[in-house]
Z-matrix of the N, CA and C atoms (Angstrom, degrees):
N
C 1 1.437
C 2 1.521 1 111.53
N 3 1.064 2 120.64 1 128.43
C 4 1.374 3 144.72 2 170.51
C 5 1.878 4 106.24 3 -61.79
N 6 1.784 5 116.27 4 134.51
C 7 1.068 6 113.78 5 -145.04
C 8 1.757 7 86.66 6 -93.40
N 9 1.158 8 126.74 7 -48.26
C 10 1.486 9 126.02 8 162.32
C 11 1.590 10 123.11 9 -97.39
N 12 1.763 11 88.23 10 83.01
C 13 1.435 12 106.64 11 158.90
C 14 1.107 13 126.72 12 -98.04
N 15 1.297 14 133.72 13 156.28
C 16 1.724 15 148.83 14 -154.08
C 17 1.307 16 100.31 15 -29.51
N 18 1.250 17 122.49 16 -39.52
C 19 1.467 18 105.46 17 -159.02
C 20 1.985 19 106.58 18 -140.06
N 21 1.329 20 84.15 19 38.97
C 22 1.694 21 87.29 20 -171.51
C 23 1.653 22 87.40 21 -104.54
N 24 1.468 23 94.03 22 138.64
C 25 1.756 24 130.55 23 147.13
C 26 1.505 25 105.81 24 -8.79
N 27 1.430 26 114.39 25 -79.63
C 28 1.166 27 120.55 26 -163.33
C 29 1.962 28 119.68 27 -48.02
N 30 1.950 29 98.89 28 -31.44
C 31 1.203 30 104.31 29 -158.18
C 32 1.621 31 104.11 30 -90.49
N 33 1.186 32 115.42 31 24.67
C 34 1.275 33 104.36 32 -159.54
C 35 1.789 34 90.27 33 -153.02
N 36 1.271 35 111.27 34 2.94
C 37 1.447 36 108.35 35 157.20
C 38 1.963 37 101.56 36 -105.12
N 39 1.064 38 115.15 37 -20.92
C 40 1.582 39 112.54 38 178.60
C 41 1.635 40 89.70 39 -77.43
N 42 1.057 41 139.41 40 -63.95
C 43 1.467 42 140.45 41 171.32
C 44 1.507 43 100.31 42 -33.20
N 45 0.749 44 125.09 43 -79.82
C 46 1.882 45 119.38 44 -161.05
C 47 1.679 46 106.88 45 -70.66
N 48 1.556 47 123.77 46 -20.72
C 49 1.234 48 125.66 47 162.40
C 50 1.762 49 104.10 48 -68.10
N 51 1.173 50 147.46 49 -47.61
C 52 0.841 51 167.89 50 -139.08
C 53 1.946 52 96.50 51 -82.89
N 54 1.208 53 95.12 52 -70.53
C 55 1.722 54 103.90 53 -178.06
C 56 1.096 55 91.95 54 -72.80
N 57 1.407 56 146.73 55 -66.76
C 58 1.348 57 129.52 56 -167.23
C 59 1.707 58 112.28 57 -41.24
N 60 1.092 59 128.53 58 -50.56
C 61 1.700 60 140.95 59 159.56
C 62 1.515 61 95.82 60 -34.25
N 63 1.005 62 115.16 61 -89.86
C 64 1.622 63 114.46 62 -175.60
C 65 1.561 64 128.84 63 -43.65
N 66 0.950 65 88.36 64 -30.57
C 67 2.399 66 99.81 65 178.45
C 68 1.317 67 83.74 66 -73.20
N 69 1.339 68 133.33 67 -35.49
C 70 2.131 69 116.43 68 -153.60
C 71 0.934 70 95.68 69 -99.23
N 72 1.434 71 127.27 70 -6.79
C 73 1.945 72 117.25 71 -169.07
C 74 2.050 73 81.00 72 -99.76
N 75 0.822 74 136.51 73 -43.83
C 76 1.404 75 141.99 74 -164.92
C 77 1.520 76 112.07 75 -70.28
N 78 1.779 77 108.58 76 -46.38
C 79 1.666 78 109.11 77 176.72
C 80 1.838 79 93.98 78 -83.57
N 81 1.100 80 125.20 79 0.95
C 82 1.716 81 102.29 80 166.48
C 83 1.343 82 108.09 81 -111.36
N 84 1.394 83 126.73 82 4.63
C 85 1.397 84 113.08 83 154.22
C 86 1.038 85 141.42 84 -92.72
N 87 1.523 86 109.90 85 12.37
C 88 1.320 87 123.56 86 -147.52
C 89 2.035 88 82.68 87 -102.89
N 90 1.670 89 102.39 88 153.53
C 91 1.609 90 86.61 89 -166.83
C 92 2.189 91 74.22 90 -114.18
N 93 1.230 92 117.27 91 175.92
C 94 1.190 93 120.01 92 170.11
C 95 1.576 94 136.72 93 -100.01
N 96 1.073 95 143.25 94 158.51
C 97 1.252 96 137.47 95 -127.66
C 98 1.656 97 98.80 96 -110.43
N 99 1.304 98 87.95 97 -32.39
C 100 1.517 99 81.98 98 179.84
C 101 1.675 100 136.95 99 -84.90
N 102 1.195 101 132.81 100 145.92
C 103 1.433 102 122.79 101 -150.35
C 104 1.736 103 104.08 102 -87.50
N 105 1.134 104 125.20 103 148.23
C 106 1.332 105 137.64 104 179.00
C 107 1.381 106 123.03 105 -96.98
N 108 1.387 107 115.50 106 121.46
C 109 1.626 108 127.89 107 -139.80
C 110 1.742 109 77.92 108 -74.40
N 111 1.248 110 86.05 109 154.74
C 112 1.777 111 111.36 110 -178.01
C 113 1.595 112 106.62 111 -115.81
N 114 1.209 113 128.95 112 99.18
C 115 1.537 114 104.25 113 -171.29
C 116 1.427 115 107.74 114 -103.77
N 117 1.259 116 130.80 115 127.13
C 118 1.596 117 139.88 116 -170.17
C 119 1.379 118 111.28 117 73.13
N 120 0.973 119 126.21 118 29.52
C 121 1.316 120 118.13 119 -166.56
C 122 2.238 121 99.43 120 -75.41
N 123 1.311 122 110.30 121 -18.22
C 124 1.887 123 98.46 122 -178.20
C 125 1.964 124 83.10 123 -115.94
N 126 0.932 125 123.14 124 29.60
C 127 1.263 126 127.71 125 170.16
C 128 1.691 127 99.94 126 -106.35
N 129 1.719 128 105.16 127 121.64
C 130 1.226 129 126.37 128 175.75
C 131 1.607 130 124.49 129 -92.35
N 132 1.161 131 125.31 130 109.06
C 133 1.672 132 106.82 131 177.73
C 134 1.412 133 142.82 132 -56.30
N 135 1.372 134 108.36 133 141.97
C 136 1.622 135 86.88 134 171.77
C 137 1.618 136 142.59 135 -53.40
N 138 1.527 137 112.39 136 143.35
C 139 1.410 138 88.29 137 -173.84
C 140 1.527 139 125.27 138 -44.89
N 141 1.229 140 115.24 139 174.97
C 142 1.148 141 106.91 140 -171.20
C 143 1.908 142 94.30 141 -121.10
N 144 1.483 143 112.85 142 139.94
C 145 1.262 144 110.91 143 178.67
C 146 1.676 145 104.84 144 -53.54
N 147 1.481 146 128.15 145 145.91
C 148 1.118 147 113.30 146 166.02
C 149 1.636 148 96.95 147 -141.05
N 150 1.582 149 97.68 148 -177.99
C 151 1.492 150 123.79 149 -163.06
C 152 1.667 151 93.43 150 -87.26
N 153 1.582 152 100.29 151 153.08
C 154 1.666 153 97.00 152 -179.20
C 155 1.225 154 108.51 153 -94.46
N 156 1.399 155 90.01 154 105.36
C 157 1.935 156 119.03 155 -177.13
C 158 1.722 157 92.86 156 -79.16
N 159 1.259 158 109.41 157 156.41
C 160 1.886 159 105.86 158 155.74
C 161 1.482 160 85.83 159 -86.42
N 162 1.821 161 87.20 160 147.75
C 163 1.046 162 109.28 161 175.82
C 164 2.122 163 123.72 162 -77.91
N 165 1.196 164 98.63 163 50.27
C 166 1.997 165 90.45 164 -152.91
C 167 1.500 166 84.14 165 -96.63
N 168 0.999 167 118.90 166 -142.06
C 169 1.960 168 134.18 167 -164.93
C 170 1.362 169 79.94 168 -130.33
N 171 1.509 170 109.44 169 160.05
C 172 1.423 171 110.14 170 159.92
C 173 1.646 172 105.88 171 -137.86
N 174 1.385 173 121.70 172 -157.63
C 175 1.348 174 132.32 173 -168.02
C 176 1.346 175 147.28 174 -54.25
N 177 1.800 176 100.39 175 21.73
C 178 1.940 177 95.81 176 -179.21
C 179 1.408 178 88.02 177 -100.96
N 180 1.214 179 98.24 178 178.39
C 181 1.088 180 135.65 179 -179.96
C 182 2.011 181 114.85 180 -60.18
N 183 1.403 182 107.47 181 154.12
C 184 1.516 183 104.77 182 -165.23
C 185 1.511 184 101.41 183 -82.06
N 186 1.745 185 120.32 184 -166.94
C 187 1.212 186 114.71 185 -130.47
C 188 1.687 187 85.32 186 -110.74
N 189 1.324 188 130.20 187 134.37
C 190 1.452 189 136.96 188 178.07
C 191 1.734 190 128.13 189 -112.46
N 192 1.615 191 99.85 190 5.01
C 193 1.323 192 112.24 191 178.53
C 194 1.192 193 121.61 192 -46.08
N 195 1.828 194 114.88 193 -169.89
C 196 0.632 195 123.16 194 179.03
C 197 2.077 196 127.39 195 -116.59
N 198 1.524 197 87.58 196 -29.83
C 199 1.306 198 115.10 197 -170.16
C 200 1.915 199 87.86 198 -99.80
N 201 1.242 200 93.73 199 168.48
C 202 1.657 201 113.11 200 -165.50
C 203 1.889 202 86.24 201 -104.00
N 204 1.232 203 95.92 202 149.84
C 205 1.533 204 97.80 203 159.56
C 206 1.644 205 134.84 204 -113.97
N 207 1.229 206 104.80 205 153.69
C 208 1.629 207 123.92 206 -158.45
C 209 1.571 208 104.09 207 -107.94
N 210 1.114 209 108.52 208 118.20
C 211 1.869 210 124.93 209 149.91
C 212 1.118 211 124.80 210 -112.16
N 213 1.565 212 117.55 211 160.65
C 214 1.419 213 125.87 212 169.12
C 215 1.213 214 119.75 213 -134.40
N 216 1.004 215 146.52 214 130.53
C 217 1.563 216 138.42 215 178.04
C 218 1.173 217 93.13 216 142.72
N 219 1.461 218 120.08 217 173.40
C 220 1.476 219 127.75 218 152.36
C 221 1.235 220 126.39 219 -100.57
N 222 1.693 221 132.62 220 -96.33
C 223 1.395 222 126.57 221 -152.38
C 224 1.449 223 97.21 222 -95.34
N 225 1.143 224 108.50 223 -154.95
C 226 1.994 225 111.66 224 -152.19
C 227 1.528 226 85.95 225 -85.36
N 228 1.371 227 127.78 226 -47.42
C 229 1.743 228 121.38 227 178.05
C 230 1.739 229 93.11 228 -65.85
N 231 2.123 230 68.88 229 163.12
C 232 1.354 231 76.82 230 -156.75
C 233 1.589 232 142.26 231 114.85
N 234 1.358 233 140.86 232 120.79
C 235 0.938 234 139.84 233 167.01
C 236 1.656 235 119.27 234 -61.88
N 237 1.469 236 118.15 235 124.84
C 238 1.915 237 108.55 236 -175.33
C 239 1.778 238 82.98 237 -132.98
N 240 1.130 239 114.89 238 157.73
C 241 1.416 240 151.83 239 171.63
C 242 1.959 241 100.44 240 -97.59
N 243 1.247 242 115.62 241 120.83
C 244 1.276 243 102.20 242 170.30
C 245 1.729 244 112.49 243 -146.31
N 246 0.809 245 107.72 244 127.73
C 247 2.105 246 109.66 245 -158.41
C 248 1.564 247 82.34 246 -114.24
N 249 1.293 248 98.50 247 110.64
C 250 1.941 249 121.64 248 159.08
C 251 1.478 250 104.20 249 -75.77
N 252 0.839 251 92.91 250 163.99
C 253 2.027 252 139.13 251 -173.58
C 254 1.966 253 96.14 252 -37.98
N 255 1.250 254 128.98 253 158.43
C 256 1.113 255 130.64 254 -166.67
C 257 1.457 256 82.05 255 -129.74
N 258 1.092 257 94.92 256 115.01
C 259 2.115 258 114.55 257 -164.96
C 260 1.509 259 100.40 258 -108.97
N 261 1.572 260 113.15 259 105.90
C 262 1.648 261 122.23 260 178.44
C 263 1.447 262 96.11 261 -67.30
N 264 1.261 263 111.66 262 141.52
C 265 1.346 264 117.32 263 176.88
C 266 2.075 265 85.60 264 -148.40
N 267 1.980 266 97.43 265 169.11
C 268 1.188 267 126.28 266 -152.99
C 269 1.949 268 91.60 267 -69.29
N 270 0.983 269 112.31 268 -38.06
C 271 1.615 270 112.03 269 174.36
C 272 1.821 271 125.61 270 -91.34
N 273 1.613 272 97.73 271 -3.91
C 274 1.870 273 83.79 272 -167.25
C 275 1.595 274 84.56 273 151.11
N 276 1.547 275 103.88 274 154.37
C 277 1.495 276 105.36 275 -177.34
C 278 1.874 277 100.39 276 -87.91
N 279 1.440 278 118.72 277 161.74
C 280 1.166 279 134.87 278 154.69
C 281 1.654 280 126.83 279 -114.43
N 282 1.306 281 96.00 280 122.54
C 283 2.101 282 102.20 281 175.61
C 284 1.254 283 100.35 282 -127.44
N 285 1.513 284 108.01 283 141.98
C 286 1.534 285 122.50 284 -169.73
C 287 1.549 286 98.80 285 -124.57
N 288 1.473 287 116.06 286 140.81
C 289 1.348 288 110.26 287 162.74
C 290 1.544 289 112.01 288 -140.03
N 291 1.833 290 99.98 289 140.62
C 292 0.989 291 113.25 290 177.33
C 293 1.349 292 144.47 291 -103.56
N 294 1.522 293 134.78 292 134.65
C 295 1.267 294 124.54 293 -177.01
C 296 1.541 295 111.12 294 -87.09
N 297 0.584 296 112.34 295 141.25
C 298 1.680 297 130.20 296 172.76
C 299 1.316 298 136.07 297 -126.80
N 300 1.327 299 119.50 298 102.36
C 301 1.565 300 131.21 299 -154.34
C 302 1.818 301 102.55 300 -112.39
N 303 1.227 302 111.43 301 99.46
C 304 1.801 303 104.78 302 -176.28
C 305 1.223 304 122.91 303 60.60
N 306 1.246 305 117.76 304 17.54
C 307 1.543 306 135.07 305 -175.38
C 308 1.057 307 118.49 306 100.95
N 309 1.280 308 139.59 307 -18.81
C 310 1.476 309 166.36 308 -156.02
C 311 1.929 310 91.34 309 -92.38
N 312 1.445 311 99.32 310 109.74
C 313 1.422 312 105.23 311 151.61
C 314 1.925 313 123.30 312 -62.52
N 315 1.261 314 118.38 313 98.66
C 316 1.484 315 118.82 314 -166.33
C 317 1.786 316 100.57 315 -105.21
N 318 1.561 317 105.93 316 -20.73
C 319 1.707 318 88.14 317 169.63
C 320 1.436 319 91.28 318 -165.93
N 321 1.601 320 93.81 319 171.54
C 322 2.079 321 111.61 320 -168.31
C 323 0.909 322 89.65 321 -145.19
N 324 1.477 323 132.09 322 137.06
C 325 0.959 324 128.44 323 139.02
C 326 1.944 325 119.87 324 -133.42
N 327 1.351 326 110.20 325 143.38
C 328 1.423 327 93.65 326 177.16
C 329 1.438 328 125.90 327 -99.26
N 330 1.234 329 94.58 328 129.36
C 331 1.721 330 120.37 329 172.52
C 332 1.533 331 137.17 330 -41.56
N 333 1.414 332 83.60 331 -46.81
C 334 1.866 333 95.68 332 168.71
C 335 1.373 334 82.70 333 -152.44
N 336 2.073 335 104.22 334 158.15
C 337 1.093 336 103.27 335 167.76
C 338 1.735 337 95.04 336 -161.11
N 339 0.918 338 150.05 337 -146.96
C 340 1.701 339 145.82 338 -172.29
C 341 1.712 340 75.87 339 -117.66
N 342 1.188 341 101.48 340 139.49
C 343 1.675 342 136.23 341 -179.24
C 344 1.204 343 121.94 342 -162.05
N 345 1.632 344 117.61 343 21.23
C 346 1.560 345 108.20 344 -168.37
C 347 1.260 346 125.90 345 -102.96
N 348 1.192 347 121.07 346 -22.32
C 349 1.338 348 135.98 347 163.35
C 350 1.208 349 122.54 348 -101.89
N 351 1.596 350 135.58 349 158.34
C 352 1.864 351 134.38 350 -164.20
C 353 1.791 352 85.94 351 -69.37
N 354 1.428 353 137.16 352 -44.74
C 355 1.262 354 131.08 353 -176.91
C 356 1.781 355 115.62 354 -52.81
N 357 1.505 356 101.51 355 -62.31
C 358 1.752 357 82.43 356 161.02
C 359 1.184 358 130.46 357 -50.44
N 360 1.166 359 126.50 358 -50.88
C 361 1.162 360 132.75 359 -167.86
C 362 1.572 361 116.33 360 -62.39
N 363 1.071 362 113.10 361 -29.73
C 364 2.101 363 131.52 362 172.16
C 365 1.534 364 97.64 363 -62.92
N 366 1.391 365 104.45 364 -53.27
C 367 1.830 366 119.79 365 -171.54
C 368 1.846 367 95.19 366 -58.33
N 369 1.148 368 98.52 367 -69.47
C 370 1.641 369 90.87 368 -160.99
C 371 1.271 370 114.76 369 -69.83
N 372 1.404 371 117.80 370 -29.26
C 373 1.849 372 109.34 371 169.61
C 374 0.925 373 129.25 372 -39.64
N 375 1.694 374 127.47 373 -17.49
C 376 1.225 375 139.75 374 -152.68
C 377 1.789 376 90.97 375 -129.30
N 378 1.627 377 139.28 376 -62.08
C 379 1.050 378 153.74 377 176.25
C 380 1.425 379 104.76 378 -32.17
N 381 1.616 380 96.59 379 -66.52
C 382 1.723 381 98.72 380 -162.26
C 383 1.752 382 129.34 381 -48.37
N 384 1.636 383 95.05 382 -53.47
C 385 1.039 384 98.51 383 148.82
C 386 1.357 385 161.23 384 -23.00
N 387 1.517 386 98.90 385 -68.91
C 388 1.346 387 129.37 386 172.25
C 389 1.782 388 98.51 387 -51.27
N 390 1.595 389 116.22 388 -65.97
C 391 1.350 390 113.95 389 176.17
C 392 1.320 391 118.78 390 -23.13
N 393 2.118 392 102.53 391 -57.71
C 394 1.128 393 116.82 392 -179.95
C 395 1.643 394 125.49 393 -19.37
N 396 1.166 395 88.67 394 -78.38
C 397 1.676 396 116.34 395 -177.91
C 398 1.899 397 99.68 396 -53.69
N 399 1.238 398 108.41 397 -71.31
C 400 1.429 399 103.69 398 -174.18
C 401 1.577 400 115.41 399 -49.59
N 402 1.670 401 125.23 400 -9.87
C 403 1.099 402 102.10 401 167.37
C 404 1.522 403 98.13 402 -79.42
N 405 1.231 404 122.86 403 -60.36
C 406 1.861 405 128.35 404 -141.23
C 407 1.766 406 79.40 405 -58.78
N 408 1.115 407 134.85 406 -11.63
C 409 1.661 408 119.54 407 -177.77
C 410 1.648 409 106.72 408 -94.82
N 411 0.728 410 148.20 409 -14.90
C 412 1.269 411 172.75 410 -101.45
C 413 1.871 412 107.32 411 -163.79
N 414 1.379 413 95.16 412 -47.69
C 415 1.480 414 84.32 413 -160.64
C 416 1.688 415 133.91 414 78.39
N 417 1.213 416 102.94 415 -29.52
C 418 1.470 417 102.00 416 -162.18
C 419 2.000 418 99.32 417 -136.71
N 420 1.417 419 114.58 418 -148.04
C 421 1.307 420 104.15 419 -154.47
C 422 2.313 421 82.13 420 -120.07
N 423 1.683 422 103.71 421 7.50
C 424 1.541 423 85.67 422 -177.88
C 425 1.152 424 111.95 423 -97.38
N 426 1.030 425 129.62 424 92.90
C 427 1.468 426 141.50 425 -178.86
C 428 1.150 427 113.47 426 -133.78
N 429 1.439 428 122.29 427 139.24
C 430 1.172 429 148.77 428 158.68
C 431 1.619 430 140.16 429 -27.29
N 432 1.507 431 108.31 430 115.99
C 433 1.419 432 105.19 431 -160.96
C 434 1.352 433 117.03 432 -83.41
N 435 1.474 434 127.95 433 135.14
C 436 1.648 435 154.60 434 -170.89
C 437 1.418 436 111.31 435 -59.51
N 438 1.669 437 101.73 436 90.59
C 439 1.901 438 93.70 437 -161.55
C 440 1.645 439 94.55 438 -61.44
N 441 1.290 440 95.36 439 164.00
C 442 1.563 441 117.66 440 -146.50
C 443 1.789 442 151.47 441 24.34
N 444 1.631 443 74.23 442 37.42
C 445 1.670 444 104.04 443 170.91
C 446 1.511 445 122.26 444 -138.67
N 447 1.341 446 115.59 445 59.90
C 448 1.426 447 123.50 446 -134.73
C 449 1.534 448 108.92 447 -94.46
N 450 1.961 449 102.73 448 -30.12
C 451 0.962 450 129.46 449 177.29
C 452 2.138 451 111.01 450 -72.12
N 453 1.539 452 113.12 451 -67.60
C 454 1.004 453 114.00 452 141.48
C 455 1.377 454 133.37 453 -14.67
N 456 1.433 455 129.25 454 -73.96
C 457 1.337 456 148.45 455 -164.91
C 458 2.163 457 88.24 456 -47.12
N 459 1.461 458 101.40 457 -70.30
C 460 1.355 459 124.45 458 -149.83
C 461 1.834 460 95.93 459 -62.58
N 462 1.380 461 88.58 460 -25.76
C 463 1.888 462 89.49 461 177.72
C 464 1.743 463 119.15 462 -70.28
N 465 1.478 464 95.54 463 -55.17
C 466 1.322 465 116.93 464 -178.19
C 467 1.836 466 105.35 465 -58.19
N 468 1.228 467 117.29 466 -40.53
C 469 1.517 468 129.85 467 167.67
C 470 1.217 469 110.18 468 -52.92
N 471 1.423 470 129.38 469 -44.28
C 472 1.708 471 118.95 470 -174.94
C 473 1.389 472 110.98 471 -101.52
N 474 1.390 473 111.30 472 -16.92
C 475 1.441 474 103.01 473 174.50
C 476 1.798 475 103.79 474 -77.70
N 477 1.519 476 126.30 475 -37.37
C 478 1.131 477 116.49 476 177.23
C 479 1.348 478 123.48 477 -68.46
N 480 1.550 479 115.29 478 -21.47
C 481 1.277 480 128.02 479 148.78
C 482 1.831 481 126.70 480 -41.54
N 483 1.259 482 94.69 481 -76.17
C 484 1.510 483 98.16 482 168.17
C 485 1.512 484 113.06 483 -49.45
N 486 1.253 485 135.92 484 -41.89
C 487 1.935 486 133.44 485 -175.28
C 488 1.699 487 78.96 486 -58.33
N 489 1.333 488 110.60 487 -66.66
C 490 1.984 489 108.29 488 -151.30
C 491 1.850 490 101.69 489 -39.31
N 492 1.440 491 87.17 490 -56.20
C 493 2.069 492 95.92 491 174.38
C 494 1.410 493 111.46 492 -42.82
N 495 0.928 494 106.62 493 -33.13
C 496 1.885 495 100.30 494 -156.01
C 497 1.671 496 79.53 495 -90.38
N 498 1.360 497 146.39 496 -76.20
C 499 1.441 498 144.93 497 -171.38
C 500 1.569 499 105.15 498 -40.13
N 501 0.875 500 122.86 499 16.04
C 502 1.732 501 121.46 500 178.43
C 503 1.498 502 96.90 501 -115.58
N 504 1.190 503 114.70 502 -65.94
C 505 1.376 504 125.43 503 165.93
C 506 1.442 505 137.17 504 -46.00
């Protein structure tokens, strides 16, 4: 006799062990429908006091956009407005713009950035920011990329790159 036959005990606790295994791997993969509040996410921080960095560009890479960039102001005194390069990236383009007070980066903020889905939008609430600060600490465009915003990070980096280029020029 065969140990799981039609109507034996055994075959029908491996059966209901079996689906029970499968329903819990299925209700924990399931992700949920509803969207997850973003709080500040087009809310920019205050500058942040920083250390007296020179004000020069430093080490990423040059500018690969798409859009041309725009300044206003004149000579290095002075407050200028300067909007870098609109940098295609794998989720959505990124443009950063910078204020510039006597050479002194005093604020960033970004212009466009991927916001289209509740997943961007979780990513960059937390990213943008963070950039934020690491530029005005920084001074310049070498700053450090936003683990798990890698795509983002590298955008916001060359477009703030390209504004610093274009304010020299």
């Amino acid at each position: 006799m065969h140990t799981l036959r039609k109507k034996s005990p055994l075959r029908r606790i491996v059966l209901a062990g079996a689906a029970t295994a499968s329903g819990m791997v299925l209700l924990l993969s399931l992700k949920p429908h509803t969207t997850p509040s973003v709080a500040g996410l087009a809310a920019t921080p205050a500058p942040v006091a920083s250390s007296s960095a020179s004000s020069g560009s430093g080490g990423s890479g040059g500018s690969g956009g798409t859009a041309g960039s725009s300044g206003s102001g004149g000579s290095a005194t002075g407050t200028r407005h300067v909007t870098g390069d609109s940098v295609q990236t794998r989720y959505g383009p990124v443009q950063v713009r910078v204020t510039l007070t006597n050479g002194k980066i005093t604020d960033v903020s970004a212009v466009e950035y991927p916001q289209d889905n509740p997943r961007d939008q979780q990513i960059n609430s937390y990213a943008v920011p963070e950039l934020t600060r690491e530029t005005l600490t920084a001074q310049s465009a070498d700053i450090d990329t936003v683990s798990g915003a890698t795509y983002t990070s590298d955008g916001y980096r060359r477009s703030l790159q390209s504004a610093l280029d274009s304010a020299k020029g």
